[in-house]
GUZA-429236 format. One record per residue (C-alpha): residue number from 1; x, y, z. Coordinates in Angstrom, 3 decimals. Layout:
<rs>
   resi          u          v          w
    NUM          X          Y          Z
...
</rs>
This chain:
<rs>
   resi          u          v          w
      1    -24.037    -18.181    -17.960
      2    -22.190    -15.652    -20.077
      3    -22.829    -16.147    -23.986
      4    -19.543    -17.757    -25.540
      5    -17.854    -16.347    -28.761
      6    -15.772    -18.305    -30.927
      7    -12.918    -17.090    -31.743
      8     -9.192    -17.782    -32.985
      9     -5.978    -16.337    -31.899
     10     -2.776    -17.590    -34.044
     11     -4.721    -20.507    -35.616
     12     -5.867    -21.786    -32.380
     13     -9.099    -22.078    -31.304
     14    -11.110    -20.836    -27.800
     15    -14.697    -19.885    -26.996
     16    -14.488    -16.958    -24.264
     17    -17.093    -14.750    -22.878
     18    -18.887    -12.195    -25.255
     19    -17.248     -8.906    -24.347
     20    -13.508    -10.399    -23.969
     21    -11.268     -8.448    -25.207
     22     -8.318    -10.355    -27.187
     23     -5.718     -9.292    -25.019
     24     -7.521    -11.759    -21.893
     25     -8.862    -14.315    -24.763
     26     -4.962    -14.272    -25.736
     27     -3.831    -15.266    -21.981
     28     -6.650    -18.104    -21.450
     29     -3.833    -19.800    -24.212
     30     -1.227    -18.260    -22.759
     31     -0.129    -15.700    -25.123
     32      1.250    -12.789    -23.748
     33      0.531     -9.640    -26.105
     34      3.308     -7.356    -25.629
     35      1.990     -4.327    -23.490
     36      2.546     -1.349    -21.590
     37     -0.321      1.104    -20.980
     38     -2.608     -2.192    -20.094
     39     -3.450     -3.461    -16.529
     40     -5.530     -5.883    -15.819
     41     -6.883     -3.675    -12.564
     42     -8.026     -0.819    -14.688
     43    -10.014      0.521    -17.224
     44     -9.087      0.382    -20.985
     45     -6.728      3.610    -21.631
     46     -4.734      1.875    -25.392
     47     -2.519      4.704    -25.418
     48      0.858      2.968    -26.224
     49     -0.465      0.151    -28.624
     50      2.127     -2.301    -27.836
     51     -0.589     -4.418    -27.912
     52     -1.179     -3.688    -31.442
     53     -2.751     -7.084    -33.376
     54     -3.793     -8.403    -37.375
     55     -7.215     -9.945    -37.325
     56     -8.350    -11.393    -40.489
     57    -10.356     -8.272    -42.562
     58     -9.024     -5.499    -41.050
     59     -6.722     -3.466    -43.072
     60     -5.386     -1.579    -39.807
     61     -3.499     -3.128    -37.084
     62     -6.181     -2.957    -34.122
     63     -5.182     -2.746    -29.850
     64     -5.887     -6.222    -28.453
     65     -6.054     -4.522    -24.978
     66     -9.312     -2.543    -26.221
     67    -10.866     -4.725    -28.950
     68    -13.545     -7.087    -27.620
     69    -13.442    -10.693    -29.833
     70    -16.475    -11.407    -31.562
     71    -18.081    -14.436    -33.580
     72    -15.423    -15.768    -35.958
     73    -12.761    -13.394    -35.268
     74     -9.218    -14.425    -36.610
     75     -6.267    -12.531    -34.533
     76     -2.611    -12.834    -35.579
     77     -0.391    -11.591    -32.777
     78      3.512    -12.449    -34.600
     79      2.952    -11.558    -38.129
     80      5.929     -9.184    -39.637
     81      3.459     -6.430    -39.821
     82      2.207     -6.436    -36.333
     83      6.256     -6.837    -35.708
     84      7.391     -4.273    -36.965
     85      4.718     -2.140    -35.752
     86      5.705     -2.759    -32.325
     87      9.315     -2.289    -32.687
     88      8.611      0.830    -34.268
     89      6.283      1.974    -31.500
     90      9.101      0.595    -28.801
     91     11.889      2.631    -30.536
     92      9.427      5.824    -29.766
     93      8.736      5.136    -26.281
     94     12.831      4.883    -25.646
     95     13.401      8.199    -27.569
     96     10.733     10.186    -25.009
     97     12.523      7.901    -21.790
     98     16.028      8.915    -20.116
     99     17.750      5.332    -20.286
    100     19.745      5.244    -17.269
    101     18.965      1.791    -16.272
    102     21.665      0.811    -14.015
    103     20.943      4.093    -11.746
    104     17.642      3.057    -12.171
    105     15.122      2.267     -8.519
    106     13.689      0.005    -11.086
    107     16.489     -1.536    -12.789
    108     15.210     -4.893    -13.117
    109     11.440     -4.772    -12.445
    110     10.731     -2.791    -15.307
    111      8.381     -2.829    -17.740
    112     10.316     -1.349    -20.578
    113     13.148     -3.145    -19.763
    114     11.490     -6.212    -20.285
    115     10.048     -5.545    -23.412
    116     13.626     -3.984    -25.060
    117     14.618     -7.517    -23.770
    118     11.512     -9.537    -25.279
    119     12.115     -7.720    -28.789
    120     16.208     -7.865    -28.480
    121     16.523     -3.821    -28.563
    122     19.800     -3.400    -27.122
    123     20.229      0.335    -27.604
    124     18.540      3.501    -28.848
    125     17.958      3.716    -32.189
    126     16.580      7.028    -32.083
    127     17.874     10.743    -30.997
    128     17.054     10.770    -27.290
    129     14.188     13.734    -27.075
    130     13.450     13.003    -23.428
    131     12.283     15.581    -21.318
    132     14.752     17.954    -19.248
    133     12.332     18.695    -16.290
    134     14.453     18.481    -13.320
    135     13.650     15.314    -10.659
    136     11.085     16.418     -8.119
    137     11.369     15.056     -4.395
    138      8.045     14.712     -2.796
    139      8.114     15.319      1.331
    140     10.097     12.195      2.227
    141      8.111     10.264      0.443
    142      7.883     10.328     -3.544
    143     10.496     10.910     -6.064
    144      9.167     11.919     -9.774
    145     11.472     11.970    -12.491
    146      9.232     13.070    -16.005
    147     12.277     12.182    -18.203
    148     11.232      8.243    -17.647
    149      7.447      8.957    -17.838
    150      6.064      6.667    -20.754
    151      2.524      8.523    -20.564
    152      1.213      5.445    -20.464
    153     -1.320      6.600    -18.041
    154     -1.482      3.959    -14.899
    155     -0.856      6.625    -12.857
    156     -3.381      8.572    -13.795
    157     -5.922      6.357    -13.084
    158     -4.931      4.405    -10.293
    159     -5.086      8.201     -8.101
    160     -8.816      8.580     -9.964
    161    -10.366      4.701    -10.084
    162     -8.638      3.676     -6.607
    163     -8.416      6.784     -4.641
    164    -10.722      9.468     -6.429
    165     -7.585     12.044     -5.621
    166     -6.754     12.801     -9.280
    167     -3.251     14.713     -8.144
    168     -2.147     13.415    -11.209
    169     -3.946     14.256    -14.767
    170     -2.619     15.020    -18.065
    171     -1.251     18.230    -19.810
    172     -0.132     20.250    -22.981
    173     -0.716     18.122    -26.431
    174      0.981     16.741    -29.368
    175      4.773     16.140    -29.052
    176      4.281     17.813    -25.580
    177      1.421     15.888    -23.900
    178      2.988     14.684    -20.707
    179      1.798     13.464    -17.120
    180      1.776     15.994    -14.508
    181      0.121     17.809    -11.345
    182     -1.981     20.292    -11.513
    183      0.115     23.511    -12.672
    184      3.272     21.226    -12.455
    185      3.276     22.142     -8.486
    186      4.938     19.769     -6.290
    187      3.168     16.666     -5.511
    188      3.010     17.760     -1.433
    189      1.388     20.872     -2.542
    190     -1.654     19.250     -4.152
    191     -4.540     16.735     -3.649
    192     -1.767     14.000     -3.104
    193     -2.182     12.245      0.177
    194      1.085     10.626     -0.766
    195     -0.739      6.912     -0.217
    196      2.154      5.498     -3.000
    197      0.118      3.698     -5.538
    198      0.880      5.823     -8.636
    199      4.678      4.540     -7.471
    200      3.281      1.000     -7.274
    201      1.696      0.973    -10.893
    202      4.072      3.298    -12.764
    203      5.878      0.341    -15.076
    204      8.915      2.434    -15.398
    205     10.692      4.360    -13.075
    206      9.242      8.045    -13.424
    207      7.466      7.634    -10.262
    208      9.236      5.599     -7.191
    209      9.385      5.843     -3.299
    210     12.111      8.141     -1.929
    211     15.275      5.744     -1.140
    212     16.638      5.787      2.579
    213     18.555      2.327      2.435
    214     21.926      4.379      2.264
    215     20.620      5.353      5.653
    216     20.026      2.008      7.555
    217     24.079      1.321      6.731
    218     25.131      4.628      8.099
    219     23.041      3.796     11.087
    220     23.948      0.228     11.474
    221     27.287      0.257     11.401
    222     27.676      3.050     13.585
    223     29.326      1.275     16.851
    224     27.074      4.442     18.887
    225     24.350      3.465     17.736
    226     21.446      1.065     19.074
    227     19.164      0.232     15.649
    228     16.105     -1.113     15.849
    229     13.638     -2.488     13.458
    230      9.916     -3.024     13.553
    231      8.171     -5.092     10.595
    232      4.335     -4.105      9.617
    233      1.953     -7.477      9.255
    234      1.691     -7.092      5.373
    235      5.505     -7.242      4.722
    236      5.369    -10.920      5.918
    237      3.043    -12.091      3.275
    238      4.420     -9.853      0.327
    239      7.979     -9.676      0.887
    240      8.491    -13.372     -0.758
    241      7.187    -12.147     -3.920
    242     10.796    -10.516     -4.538
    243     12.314    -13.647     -4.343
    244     10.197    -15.929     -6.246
    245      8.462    -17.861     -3.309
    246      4.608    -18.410     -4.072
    247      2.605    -15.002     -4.004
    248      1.497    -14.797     -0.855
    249      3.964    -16.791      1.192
    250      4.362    -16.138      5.184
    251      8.068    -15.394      5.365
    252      8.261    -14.845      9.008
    253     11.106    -16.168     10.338
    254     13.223    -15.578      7.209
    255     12.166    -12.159      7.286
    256     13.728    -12.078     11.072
    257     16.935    -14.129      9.775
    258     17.839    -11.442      7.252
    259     17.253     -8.135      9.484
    260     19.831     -9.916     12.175
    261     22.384    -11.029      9.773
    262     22.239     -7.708      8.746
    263     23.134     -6.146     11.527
    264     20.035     -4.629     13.655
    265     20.721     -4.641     17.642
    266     16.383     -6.209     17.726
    267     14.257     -7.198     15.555
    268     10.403     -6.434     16.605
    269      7.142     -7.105     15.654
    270      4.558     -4.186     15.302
    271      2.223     -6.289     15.648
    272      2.769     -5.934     19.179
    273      1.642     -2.442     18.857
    274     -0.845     -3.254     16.599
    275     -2.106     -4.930     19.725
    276     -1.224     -1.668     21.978
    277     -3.392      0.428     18.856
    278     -6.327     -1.917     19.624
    279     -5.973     -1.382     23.373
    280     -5.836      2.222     23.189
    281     -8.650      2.338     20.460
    282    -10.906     -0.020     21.407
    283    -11.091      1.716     24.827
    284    -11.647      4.828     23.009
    285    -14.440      3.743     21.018
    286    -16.315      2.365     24.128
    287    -15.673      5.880     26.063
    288    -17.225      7.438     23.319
    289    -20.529      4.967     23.365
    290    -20.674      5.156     26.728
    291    -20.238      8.941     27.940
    292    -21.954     10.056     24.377
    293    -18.290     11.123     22.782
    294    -18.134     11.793     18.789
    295    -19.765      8.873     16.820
    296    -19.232      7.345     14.158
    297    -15.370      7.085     15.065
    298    -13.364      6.734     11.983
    299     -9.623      4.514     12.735
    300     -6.562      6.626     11.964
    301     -3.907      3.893     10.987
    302     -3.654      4.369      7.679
    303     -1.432      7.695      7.203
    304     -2.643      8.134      3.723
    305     -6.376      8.171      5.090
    306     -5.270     10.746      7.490
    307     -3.701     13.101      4.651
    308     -6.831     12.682      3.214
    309     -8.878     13.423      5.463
    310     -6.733     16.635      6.236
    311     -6.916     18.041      2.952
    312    -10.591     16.889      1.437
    313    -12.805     16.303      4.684
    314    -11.509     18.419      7.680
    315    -14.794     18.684      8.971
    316    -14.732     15.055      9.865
    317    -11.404     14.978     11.789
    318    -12.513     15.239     15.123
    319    -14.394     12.153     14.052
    320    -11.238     10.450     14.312
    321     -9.477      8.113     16.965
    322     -6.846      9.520     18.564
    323     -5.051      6.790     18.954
    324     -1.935      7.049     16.638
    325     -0.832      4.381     14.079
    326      0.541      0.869     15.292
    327      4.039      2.420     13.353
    328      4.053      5.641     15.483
    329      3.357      4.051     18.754
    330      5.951      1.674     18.732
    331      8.451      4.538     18.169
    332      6.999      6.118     21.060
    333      7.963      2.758     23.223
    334     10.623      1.991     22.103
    335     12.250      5.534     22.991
    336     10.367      5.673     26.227
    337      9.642      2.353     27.966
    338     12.447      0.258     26.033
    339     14.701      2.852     26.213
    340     14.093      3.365     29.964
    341     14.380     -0.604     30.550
    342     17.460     -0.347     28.517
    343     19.241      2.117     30.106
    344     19.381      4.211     27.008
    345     19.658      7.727     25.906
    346     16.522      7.946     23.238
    347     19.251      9.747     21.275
    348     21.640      6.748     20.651
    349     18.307      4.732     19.599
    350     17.496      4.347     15.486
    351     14.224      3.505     15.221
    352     13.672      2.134     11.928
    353     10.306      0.864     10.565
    354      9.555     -1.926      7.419
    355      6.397     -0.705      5.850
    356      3.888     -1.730      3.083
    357      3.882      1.939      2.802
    358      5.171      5.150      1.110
    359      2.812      7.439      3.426
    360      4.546      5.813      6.370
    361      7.517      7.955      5.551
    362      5.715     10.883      6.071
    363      3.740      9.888      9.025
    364      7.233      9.156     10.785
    365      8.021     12.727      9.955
    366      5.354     14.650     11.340
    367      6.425     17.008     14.482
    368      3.653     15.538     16.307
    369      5.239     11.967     16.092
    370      8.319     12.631     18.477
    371      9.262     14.673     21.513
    372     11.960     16.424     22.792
    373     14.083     16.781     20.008
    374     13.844     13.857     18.082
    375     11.480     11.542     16.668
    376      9.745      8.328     17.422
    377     10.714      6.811     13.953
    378     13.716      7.928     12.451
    379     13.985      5.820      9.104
    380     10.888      4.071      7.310
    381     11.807      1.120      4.383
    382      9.257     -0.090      2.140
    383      9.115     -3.956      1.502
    384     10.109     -3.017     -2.405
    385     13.695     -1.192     -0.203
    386     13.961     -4.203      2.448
    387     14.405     -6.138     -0.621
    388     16.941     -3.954     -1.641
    389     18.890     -4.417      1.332
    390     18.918     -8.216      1.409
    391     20.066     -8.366     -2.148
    392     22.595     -5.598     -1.027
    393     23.730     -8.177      2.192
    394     24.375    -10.704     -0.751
    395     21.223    -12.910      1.516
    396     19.738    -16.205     -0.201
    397     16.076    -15.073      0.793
    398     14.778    -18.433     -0.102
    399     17.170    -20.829      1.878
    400     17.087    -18.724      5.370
    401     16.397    -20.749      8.298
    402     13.935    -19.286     10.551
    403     14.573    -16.823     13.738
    404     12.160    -15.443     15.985
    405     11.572    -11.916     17.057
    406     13.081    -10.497     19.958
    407     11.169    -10.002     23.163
    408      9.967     -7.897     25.070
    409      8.294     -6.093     21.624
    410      7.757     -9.360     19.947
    411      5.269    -11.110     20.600
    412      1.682    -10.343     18.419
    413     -1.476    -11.830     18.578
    414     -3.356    -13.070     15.118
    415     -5.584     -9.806     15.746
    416     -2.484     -7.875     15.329
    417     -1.567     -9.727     11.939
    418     -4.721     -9.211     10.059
    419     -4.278     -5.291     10.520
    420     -2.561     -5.832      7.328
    421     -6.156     -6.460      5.551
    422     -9.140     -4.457      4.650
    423    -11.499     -5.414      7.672
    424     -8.374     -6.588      9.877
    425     -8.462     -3.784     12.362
    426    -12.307     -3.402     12.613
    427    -11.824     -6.985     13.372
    428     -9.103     -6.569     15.887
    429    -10.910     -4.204     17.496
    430    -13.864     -5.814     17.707
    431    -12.529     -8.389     19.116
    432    -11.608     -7.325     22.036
    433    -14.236     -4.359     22.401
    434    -16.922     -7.068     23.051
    435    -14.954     -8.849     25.846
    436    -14.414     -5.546     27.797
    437    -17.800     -4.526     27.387
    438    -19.858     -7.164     28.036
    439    -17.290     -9.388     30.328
    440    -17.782    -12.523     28.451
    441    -15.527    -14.470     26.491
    442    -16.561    -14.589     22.710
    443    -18.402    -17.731     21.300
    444    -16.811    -17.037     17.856
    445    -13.513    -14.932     17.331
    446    -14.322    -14.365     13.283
    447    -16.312    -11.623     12.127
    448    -16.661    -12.373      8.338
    449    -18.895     -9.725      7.624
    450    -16.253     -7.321      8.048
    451    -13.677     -8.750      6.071
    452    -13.303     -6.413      3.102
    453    -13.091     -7.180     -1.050
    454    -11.056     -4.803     -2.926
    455    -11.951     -1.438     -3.141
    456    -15.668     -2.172     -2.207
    457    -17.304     -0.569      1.013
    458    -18.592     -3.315      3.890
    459    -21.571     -3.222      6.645
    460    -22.298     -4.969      9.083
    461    -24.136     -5.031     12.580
    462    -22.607     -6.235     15.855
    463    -24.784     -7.130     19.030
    464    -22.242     -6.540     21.881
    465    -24.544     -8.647     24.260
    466    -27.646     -6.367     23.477
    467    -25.824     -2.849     22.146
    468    -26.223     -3.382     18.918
    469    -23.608     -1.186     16.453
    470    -23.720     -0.515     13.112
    471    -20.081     -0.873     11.272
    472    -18.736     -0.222      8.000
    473    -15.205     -1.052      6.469
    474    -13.637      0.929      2.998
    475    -10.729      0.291      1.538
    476     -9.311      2.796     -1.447
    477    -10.372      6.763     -0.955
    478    -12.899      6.903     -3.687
    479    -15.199      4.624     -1.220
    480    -13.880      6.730      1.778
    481    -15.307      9.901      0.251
    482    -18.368      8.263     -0.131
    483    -18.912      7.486      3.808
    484    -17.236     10.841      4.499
    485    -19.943     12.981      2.641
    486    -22.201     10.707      4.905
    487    -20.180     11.634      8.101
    488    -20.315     15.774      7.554
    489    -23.861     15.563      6.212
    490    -25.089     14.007      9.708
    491    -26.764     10.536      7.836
    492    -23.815      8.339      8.535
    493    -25.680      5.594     10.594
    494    -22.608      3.712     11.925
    495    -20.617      3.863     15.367
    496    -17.582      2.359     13.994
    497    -15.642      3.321     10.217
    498    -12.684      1.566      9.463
    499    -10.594      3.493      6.362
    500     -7.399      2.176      4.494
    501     -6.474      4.064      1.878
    502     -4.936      1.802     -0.345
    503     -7.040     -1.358     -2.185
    504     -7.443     -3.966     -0.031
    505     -5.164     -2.464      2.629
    506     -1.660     -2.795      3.541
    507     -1.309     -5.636      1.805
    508     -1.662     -3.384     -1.458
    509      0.126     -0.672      0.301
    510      2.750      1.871     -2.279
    511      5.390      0.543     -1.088
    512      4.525     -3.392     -1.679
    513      6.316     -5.240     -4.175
    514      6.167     -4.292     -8.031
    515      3.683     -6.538     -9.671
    516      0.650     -6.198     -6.963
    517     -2.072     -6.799     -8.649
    518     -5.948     -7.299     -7.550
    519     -5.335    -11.174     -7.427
    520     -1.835    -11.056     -5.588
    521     -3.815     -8.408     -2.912
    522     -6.233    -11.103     -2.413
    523     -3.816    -14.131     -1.932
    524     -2.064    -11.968      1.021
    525     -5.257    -11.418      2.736
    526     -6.184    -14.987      2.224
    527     -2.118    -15.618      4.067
    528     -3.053    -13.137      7.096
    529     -5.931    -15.142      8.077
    530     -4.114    -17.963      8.048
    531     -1.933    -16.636     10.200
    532     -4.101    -15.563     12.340
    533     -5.712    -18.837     12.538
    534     -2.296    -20.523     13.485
    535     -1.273    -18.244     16.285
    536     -1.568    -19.364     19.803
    537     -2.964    -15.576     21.107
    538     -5.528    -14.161     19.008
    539     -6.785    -11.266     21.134
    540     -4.880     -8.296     21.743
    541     -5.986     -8.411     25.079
    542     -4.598    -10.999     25.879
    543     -1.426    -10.400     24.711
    544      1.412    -10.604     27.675
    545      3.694     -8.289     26.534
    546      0.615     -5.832     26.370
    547     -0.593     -6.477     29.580
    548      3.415     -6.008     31.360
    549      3.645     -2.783     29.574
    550      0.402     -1.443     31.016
    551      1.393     -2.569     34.100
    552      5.223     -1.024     34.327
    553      4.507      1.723     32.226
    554      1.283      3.424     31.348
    555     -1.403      1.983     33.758
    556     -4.621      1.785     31.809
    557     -5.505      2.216     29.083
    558     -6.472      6.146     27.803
    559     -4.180      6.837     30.720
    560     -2.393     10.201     31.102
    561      0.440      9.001     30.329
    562     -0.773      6.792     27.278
    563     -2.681      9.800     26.080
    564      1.193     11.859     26.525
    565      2.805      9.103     24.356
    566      0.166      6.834     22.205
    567     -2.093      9.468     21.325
    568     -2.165     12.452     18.465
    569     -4.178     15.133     17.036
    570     -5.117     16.532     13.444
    571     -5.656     19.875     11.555
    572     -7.018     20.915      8.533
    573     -4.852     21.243      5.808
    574     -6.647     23.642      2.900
    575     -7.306     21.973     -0.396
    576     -4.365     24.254     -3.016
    577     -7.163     25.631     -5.299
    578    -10.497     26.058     -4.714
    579    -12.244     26.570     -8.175
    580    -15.865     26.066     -6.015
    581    -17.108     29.768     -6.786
    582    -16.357     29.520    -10.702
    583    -19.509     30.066    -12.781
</rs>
């Protein structure tokens, strides 16, 4: 047991852990110390001292965020000094940020905001010195705007800590110390993989997910038009955060209420191709065991993993499945098979896509992604710009009854749901991997030594009735480098490597409600396994609606025609500076 340290923190008393620091020994009384640089899922940067605190004998005002208590310690957090320190430092921050709040993708999830509210600063009291750097527009995926940057630094180190990436660093010093890329170069043109999380910790809005909702209405009320949506696992369990359900909450069938009052022709599931991606993998990891193909065979869902592994491992691409992302091969149904069913010109189709994810913007516009002229997924939303919309719509989230998804591209099994968590689609896979190979039916569907923490990297062996295989399971790049440098030096000793770029998965995906933190990442996997427990089909392969597809439409899988359609390939993308032969 930790040794206990007794402290006080505005005359009240608490023992707490030696090696607290007073901004957590403040929240056990629930305190909150005014803050901005500070995040609970990061290490200790006190660069904006917000958090700035009196304790008894200490002529300067001291950072709670970085100050561990010790024996005895007396903290004041609302004494007229620490006050006016604090409105003095806020007045600073809002001279060095472009207030445009009401044109603002973060009007009213903002950090700033909140505290200008908390201390009753209505307006700037300073001259505005914000920078004039022009916005920068990422790809389709990031928009960066260095007028609203607060330095604070999250940025920074969620692209080193989480992904080991550092696209982002800092620059220049004194009065011009900013945030930037390397040589202020475009995002695209650097180490970015544009995975989304700097956008998902940034507090203000410097750094936020290109907007495409003014899209969706162009599209949906466009009488020539057939729109139709897909929704990613994830979004089901995060999308309630936004309107103040539990953290966590399945929000299914509300979810499916709001996309048809708003307008779209069907509402889909991709976790019916989730299924499909399993199908298609799955059989491509046993043709590789079997007729002695590239091993260890890495997934390629997560797009962000794929930029990655593009731009900083390209020696371990042909390492990866094939098979393209559960987002990319629904777009390729629904503009084939649907389409054919349908009677439809792909061209009148809008295929839109609800994603945990900014990458998934990208991914959707890749020229390998589409055929003959168009794409298989025209317009990707984020859950933080599906929110958007239903607040746009005028939609009580909360007090939505509950619809169902259309069929015949509805219909998911709970293997297809926990794709949305670290370990989900090793599990998937698995899954169904060991009923096609060995013939049997399996004695126990749940493979918890797969099932991912955050950021951490999982093993595990699985006997497929006497084949034994060796597994692993990362989530966050930082641990995907690590197996990586395994995979090109020839020591990897796995069969199977599941990647997702972002901490914990989907569920912690860029594009995932503001406020995601390590505990909120956990409570959404904790909702997709639930889920998964509760659904009536829990093996892709079993699936119906995966099983009449095969059989009107592409055969078998790792069919020709499933190779045409569900089925991609990667190149290297060079690294933008090389400083490997500097002495």
């Amino acid at each position: 047991m930790s040794e206990l340290v007794n402290v006080k923190i505005n005359g009240l008393p608490i023992a707490v852990p030696k090696g607290t620091h007073i901004i957590e020994a403040a929240r056990m009384l629930h305190i909150d110390i005014p803050h901005l640089c500070y995040h609970p899922d990061q290490t200790i940067k006190a660069h904006c001292r917000m958090c700035s605190v009196e304790v008894s004998g200490n002529s300067k005002l001291l950072a709670a965020c970085s100050t561990q208590v010790w024996e005895g310690m007396e903290v004041w957090t609302e004494t007229k000094k620490v006050y006016d320190a604090q409105i003095g430092i806020l007045e600073l921050i809002l001279a060095d940020h472009k207030t445009e709040c009401l044109v603002c993708a973060r009007n009213g999830c903002c950090d700033l905001q909140n505290l200008c509210r908390r201390f009753n600063l209505l307006k700037p009291e300073l001259e505005d010195l914000s920078s004039k750097e022009p916005v920068t527009v990422t790809s389709a995926a990031i928009v960066h705007d260095p007028a609203k940057c607060v330095k604070c630094g999250r940025c920074v180190k969620a692209c080193a800590e989480y992904q080991g990436v550092s696209a982002l660093t800092y620059s220049r010093r004194s009065g011009d110390f900013k945030v930037s890329s390397a040589f202020d170069d475009p995002l695209e043109t650097t180490d970015c993989v544009l995975c989304g999380q700097c956008s998902l910790i940034c507090p203000v809005g410097a750094i936020v997910e290109r907007d495409h909702t003014g899209e969706i209405w162009k599209a949906l009320h466009n009488p020539n038009k057939h729109t139709i949506v897909q929704v990613a696992p994830s979004v089901r369990v995060a999308l309630g955060d936004e309107f103040g359900l539990p953290e966590g909450a399945i929000v299914t069938g509300k979810m499916v209420s709001a996309l048809k009052m708003m307008g779209f022709d069907k509402v889909f599931d991709t976790n019916f191709s989730a299924d499909l991606t399993i199908m298609e993998e799955g059989s491509e990891l046993l043709d590789r065991i079997k007729n002695g193909g590239k091993l260890p065979m890495i997934t390629s869902c997560s797009p962000g993993w794929v930029n990655f592994a593009e731009k900083h491992h390209p020696a371990v691409l042909e390492h990866l499945s094939s098979a393209k992302s559960p987002q990319a091969m629904f777009g390729a149904v629904v503009k084939t098979y649907y389409a054919e069913k349908m009677g439809w010109d792909p061209k009148d189709i809008v295929s839109v896509s609800i994603m945990p994810c900014v990458a998934k913007k990208y991914e959707a516009q890749r020229p390998e992604m589409g055929r003959d002229g168009y794409q298989d997924v025209d317009i990707v939303l984020t859950t933080r710009e599906f929110a958007k919309l239903i607040r746009y719509v005028g939609i009580h989230f909360d007090e939505l009854p509950d619809a169902e998804f259309d069929s015949p591209l509805g219909i998911g099994s709970g293997a297809g749901a926990i794709f949305g968590a670290t370990g989900g689609v090793m599990e998937a896979a698995l899954r169904t991997a060991y009923e096609v190979y060995t013939g049997k039916t399996l004695p126990r569907l749940e493979f918890e030594p797969v099932r991912g923490e955050i950021c951490d990297i999982r093993e595990a062996t699985i006997d497929l009735d006497g084949t034994e295989i060796k597994v692993a399971v990362s989530n966050g790049l930082k641990n995907a480098d690590i197996l990586m440098k395994q995979v090109e030096e020839g020591t990897s000793p796995y069969t199977f490597i599941e990647i997702m770029a972002c901490p914990g998965g989907c569920i912690g995906g860029g594009g995932q409600p503001i406020g995601t933190s390590h505990e909120v990442r956990r409570k959404r996997i904790e909702s997709l396994y639930k889920l998964d427990q509760s659904l009536p089909l829990r093996k892709s392969h079993e699936n119906p609606e995966i099983k009449t597809v095969y059989e009107e439409f592409f055969g078998a899988p790792l069919s020709h025609k499933s190779h045409e359609l569900l089925h991609t390939h990667y190149k290297a993308r060079p690294k933008p500076y090389d400083f490997s032969n500097l002495k």
